[in-house]
C-alpha positions as CSV (number, residue, x, y, z in Angstrom):
1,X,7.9,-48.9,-97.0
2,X,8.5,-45.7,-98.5
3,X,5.7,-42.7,-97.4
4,X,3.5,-42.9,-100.5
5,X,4.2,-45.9,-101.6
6,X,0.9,-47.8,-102.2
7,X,-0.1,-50.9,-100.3
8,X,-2.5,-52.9,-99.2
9,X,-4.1,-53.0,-95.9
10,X,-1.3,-54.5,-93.4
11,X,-1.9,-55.9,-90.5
12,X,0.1,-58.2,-87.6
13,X,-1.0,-61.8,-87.1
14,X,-1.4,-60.1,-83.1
15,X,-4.3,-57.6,-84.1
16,X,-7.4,-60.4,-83.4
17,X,-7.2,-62.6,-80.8
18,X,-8.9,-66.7,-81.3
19,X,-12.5,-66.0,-79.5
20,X,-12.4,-62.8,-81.5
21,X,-12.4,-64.5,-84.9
22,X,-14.4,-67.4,-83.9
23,X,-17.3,-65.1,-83.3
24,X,-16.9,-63.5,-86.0
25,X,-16.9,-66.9,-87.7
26,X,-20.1,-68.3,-86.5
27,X,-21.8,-65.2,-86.6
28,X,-21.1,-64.8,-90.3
29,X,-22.1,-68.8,-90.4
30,X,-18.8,-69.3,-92.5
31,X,-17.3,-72.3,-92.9
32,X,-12.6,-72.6,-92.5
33,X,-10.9,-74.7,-95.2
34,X,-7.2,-75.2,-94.6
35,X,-5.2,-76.7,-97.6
36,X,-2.3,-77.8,-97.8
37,X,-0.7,-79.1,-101.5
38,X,2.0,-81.6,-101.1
39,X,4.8,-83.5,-103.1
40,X,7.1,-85.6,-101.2
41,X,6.5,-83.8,-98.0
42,X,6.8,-86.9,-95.7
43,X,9.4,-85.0,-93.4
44,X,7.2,-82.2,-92.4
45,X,3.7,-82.6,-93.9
46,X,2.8,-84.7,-90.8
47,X,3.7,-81.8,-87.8
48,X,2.0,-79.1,-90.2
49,X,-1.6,-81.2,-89.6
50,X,-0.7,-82.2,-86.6
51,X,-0.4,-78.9,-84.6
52,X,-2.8,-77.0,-86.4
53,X,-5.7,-79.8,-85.9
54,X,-4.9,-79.9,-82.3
55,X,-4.7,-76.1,-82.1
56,X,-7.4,-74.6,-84.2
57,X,-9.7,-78.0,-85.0
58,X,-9.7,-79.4,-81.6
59,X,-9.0,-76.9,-78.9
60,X,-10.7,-74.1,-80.9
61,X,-12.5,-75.2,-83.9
62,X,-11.7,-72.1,-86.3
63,X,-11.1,-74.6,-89.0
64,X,-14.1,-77.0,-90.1
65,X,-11.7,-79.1,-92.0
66,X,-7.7,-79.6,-93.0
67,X,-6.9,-81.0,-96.9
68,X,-4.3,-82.3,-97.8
69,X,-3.9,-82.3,-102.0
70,X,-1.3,-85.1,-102.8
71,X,0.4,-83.9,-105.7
72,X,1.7,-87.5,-107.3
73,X,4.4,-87.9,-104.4
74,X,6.4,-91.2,-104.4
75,X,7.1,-91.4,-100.7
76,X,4.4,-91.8,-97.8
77,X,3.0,-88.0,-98.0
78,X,-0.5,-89.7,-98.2
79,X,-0.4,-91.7,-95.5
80,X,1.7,-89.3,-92.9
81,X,-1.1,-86.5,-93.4
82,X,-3.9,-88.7,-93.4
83,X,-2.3,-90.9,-90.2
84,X,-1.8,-86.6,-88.5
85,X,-5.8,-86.1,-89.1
86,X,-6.2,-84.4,-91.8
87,X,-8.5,-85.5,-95.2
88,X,-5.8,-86.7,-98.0
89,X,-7.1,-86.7,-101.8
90,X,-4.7,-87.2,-104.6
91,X,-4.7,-84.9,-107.1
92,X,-5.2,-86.9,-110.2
93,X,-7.9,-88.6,-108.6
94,X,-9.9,-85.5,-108.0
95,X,-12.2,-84.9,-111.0
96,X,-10.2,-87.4,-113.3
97,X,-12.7,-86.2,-116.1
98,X,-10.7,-82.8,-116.1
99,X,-7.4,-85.0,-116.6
100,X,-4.6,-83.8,-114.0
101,X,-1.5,-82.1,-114.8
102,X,1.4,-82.1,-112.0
103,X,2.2,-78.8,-109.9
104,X,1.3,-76.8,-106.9
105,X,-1.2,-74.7,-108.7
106,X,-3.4,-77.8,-110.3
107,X,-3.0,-79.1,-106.5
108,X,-4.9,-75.8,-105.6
109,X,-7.2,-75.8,-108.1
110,X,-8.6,-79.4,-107.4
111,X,-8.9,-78.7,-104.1
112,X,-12.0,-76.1,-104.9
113,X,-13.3,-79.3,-105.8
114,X,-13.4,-81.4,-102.4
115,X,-12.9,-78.9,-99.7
116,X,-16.7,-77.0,-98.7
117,X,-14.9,-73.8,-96.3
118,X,-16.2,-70.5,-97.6
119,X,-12.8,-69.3,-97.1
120,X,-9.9,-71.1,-97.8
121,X,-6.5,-70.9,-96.3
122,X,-3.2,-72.4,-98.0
123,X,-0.5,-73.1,-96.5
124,X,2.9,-75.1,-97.6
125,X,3.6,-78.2,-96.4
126,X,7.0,-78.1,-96.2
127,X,7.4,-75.5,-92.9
128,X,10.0,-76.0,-91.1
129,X,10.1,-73.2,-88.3
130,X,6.7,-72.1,-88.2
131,X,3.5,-71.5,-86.0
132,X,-0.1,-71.9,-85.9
133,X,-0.9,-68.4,-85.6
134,X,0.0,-68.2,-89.3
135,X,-3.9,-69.7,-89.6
136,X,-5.7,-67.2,-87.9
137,X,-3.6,-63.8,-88.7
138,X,-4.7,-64.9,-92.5
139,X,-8.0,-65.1,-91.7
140,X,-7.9,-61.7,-89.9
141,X,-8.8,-59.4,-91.9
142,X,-11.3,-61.6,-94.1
143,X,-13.1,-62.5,-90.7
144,X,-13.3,-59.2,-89.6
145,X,-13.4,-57.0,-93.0
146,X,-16.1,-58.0,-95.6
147,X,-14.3,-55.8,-98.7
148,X,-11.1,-58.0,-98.7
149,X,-10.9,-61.0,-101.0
150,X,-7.3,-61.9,-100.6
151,X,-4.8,-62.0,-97.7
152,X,-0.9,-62.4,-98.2
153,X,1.0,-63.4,-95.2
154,X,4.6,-62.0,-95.4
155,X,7.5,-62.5,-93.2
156,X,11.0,-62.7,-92.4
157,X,12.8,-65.5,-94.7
158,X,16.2,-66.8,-92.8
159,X,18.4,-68.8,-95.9
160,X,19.8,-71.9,-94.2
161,X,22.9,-73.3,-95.3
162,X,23.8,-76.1,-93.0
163,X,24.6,-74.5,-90.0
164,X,24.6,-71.0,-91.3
165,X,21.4,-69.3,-90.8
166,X,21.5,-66.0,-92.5
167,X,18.2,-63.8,-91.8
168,X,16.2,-61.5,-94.7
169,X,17.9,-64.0,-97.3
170,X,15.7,-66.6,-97.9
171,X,13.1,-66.1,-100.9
172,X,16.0,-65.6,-103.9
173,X,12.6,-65.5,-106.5
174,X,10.5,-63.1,-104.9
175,X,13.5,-60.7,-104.6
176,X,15.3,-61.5,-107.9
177,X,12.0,-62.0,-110.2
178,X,8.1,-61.4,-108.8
179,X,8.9,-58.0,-106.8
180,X,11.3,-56.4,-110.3
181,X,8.3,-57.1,-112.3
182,X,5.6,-56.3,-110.6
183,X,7.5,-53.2,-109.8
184,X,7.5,-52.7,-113.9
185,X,4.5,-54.1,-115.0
186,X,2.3,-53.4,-112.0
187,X,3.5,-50.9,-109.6
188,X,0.2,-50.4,-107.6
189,X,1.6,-53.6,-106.0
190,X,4.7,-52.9,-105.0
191,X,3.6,-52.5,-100.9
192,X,3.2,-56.2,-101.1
193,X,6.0,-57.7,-99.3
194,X,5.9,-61.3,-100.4
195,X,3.7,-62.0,-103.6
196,X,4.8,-65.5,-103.5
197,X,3.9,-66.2,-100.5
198,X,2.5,-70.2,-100.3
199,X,0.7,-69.0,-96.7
200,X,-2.3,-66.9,-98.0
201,X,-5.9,-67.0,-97.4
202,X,-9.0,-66.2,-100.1
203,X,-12.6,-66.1,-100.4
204,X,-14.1,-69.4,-102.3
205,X,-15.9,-66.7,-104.7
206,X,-13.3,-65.1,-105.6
207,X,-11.2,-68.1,-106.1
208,X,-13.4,-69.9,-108.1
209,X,-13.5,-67.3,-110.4
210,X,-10.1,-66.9,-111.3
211,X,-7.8,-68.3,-113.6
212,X,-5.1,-70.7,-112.3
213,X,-1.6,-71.6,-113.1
214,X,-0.9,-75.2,-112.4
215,X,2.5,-74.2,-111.7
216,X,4.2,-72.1,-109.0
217,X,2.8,-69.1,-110.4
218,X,-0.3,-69.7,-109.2
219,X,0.0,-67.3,-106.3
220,X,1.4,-64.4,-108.3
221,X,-1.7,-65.0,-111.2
222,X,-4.1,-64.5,-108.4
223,X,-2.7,-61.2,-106.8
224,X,-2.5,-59.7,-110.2
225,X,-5.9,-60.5,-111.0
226,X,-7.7,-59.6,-107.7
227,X,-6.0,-56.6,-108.2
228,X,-7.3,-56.3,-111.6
229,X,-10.9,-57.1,-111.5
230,X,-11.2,-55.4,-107.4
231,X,-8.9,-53.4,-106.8
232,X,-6.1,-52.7,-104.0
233,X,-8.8,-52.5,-101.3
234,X,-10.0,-56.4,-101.7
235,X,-6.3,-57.2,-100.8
236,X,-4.7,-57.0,-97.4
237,X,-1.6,-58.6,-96.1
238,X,-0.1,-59.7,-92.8
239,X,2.8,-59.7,-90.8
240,X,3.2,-63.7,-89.5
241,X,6.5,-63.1,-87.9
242,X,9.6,-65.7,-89.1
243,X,9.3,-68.6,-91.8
244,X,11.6,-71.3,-93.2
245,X,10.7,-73.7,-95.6
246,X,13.2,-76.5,-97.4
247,X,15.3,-74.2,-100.3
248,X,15.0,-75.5,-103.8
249,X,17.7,-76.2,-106.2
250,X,19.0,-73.2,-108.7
251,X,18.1,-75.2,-111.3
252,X,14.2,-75.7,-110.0
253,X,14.6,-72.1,-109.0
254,X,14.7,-71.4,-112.7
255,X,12.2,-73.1,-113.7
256,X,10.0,-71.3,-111.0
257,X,11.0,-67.7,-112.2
258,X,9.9,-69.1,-116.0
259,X,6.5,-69.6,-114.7
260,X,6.4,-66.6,-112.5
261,X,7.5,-64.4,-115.1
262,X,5.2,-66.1,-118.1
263,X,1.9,-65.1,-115.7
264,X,2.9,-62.0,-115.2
265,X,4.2,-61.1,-118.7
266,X,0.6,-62.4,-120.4
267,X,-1.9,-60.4,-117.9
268,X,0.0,-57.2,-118.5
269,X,-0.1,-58.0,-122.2
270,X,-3.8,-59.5,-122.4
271,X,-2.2,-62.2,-124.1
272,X,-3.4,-66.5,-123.2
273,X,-0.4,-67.8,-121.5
274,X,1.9,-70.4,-123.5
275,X,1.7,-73.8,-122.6
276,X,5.2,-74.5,-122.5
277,X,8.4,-72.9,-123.0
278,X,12.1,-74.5,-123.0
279,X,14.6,-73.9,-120.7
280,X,18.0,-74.9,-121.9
281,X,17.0,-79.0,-122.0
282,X,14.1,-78.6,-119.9
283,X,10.2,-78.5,-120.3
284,X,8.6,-75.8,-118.0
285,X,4.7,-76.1,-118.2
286,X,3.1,-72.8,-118.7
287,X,-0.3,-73.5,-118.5
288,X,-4.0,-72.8,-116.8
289,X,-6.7,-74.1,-115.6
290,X,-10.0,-72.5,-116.6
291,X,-11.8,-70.7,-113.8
292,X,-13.9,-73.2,-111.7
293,X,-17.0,-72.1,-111.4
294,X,-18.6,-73.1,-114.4
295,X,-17.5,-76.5,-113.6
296,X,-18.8,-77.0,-110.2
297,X,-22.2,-74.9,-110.6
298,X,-22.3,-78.2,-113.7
299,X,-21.8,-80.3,-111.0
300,X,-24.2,-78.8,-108.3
């Protein structure tokens, strides 16, 4: 980045070692949610619980529970993460008074419902060249420095084709769509490297009181409005080194940028999101959940 250019704290996943943050954990008395929001992740969901359970549940318990939210798969998503150790709920089974809608975001949002960490870490469950270092570097800065609310992991993106493996080309909608407009709409945040990163780590407090996409937008919604209400010092981001996930079709990839670009677009204009929009023949679901805390301080 530029000199001058404004950014969040940024840090490398190698700045706290394990003991560090696990003093810093039980000192503090917090509690370590990792989620992890699925749809037909059968191929990978299980070796994402698996190693971190065994690395940062079992060896070193920085995480007090790992949860997976089943978002209405049709293969054996369920029963892989739950057979790797980790706690499965289905999403339309979590609060079915609230009615469930499908999509990564309403995945999220449920989970506020059946997880009990005081910080929660997110993390896709579709990782295909990973590590479990990404868990702790996220927790980093919110361990270890009480103003930050949010953490963004960023990293290098390889696009895989096959055989070819092309490095820096992965991520076609953060470059194409979320970094352009937050570079128009909201240039405070344009030090933050990958705004749609699925790896990110937040306060409960902070989460529950936030507005959330059901979509793909929902990480994008989140920065904007930390930003928003806290201000660039509640954020911080960290480097996590290389990451390669399953590539979407163009087509989905579309649909994606719709939502991305819908959140954005109604918090710079103060206007309630749509709840749908058409794309060529297609239905793209623009809408939100309400903020969460009303509904579980009902329930408590």
């Amino acid at each position: 980045m530029e000199e001058g250019t404004p950014s969040p704290a940024t840090y490398r996943w190698q700045d706290w070692g394990l003991q560090e943050l696990l003093a810093a954990k039980q000192d503090a008395g917090t509690r370590v949610s990792l989620v992890v929001p699925a749809r037909n992740e059968a191929a990978t969901v299980g070796a994402v619980v698996s190693r971190v359970r065994k690395a940062l549940v079992d060896t070193v318990a920085l995480l007090d529970e790992i949860v997976v939210i089943d978002s209405d798969s049709d293969d054996d998503t369920f029963a892989i993460a739950e057979d790797a150790g980790a706690v499965v709920h289905r999403s339309r089974d979590i609060r079915p008074d609230l009615g469930s809608v499908p999509g990564k975001g309403e995945a999220m949002w449920k989970a506020l419902f059946v997880t009990t960490g005081d910080l929660l870490v997110f993390m896709d469950a579709d990782l295909l060249d990973w590590d479990t270092h990404f868990v702790p570097g996220l927790l980093g800065p919110l361990l270890t420095s009480p103003p930050v609310r949010l953490v963004k992991g960023f990293y290098e993106r390889p696009y895989v084709d096959g055989d070819v493996v092309t490095p820096y080309e992965g991520g076609r909608v953060t470059e194409l769509v979320a970094r352009p407009l937050l570079s128009l709409r909201f240039p405070e945040l344009i030090g933050v490297l990958q705004p749609l990163a699925g790896e990110w780590a937040v306060r409960r407090s902070l989460f529950e009181s936030l507005s959330v996409p059901t979509g793909y937008a929902v990480e994008i919604a989140a920065l904007v409005d930390t930003f928003r209400a806290h201000g660039l010092e509640a954020l911080a981001q960290v480097d996590l080194g290389r990451r390669a996930h399953r590539h979407q079709a163009l087509r989905d990839l579309g649909a994606m940028a719709t939502q991305v670009m819908a959140a954005t677009e109604s918090r710079w204009a103060g206007l309630p999101p749509r709840d749908v929009v058409m794309l060529l023949d297609r239905e793209v679901p623009l809408g939100e959940r309400p903020p969460a805390r009303s509904l579980l301080e009902v329930r408590r």
